[in-house]
C-alpha positions as protocol buffer text, in pm:
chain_id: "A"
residue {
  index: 1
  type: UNK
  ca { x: -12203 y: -2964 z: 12460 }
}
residue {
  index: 2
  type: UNK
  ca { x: -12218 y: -3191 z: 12744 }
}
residue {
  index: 3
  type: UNK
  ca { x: -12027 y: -3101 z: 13073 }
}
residue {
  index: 4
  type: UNK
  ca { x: -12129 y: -3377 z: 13243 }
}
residue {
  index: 5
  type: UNK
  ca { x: -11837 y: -3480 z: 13482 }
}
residue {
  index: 6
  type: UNK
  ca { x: -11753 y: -3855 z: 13444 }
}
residue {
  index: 7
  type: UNK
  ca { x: -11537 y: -4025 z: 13784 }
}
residue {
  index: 8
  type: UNK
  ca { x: -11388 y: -4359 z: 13634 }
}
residue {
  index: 9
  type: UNK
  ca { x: -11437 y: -4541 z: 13933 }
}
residue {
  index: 10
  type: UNK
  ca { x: -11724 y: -4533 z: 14162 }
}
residue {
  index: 11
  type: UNK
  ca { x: -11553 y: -4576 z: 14571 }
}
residue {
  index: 12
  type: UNK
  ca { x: -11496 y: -4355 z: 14837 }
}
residue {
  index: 13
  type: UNK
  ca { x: -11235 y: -4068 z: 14923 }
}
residue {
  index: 14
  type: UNK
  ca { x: -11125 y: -4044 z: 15316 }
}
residue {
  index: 15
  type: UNK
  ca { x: -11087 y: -3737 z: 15461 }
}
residue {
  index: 16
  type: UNK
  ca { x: -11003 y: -3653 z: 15821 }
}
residue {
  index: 17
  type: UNK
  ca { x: -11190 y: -3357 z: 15979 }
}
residue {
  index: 18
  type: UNK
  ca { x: -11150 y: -3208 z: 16284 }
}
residue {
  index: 19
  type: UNK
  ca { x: -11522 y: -3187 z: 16470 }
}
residue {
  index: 20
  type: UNK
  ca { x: -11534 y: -2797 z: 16432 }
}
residue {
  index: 21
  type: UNK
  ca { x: -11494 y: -2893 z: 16034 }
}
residue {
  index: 22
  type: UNK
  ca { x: -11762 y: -3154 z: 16009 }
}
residue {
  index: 23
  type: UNK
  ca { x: -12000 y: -2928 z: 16205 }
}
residue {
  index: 24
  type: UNK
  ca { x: -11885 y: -2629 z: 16005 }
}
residue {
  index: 25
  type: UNK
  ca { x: -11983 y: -2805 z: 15676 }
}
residue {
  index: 26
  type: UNK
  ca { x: -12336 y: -2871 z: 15814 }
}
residue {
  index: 27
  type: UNK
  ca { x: -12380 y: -2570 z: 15832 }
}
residue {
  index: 28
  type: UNK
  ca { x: -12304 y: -2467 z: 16183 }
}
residue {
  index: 29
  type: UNK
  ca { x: -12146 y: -2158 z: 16226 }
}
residue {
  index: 30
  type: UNK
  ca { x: -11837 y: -2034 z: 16453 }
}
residue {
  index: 31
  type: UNK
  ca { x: -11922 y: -1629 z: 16508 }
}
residue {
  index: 32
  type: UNK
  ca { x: -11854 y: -1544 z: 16177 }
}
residue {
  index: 33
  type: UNK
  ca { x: -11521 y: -1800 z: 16155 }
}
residue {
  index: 34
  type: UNK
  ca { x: -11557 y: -1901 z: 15806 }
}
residue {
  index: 35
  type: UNK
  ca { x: -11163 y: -2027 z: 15786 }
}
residue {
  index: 36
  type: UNK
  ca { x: -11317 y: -2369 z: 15970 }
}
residue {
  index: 37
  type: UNK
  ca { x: -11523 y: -2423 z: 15674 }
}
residue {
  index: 38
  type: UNK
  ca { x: -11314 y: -2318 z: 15445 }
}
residue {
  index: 39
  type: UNK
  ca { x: -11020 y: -2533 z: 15548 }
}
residue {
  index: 40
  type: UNK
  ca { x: -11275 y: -2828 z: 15512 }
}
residue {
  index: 41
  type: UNK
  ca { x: -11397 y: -2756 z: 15235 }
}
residue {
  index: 42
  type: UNK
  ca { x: -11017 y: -2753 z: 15069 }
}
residue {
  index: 43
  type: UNK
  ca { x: -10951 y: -3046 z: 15259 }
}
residue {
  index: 44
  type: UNK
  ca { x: -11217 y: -3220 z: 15071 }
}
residue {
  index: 45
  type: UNK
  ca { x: -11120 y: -3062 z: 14713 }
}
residue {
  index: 46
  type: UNK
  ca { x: -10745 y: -3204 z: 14775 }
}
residue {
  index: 47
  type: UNK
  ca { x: -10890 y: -3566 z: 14828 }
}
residue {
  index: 48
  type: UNK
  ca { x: -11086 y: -3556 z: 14521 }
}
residue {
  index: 49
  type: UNK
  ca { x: -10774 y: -3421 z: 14289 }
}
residue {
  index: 50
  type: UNK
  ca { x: -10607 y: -3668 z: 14448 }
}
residue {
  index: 51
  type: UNK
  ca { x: -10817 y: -3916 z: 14377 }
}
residue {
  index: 52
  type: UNK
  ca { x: -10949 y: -3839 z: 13994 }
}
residue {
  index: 53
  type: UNK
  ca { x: -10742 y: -3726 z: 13757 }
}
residue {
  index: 54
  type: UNK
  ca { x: -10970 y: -3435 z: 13615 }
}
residue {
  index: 55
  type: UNK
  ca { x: -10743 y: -3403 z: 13335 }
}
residue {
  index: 56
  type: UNK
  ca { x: -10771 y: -3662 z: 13197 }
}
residue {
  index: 57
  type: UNK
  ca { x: -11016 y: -3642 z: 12911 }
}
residue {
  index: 58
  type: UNK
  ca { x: -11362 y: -3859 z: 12979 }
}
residue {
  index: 59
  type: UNK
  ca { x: -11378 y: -4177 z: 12797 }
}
């Protein structure tokens, strides 16, 4: 069985960070603040559902 995830079209997904995010996701961290990452981290999942329809059986 192949899992292979297959994105229809190949582009680019915007999402707006606050600097404590970005930083956070480079692995900086904010004495032992994980919600910063976190919240980036599910700001980045939303923009990809939003985006691809994982669904939506590969062609």
């Amino acid at each position: 069985m192949n899992s292979q995830t297959v994105y229809p079209e190949k582009g680019s997904i915007d999402v707006q960070l606050t600097p404590d995010e970005a930083l956070a996701l480079t692995g900086v961290e904010f004495n032992g603040n994980h919600k910063i990452k976190t919240e980036a981290q599910r700001k980045i999942r939303n923009a990809f559902e939003k985006k691809f329809d994982f669904n939506t059986p590969a062609r």
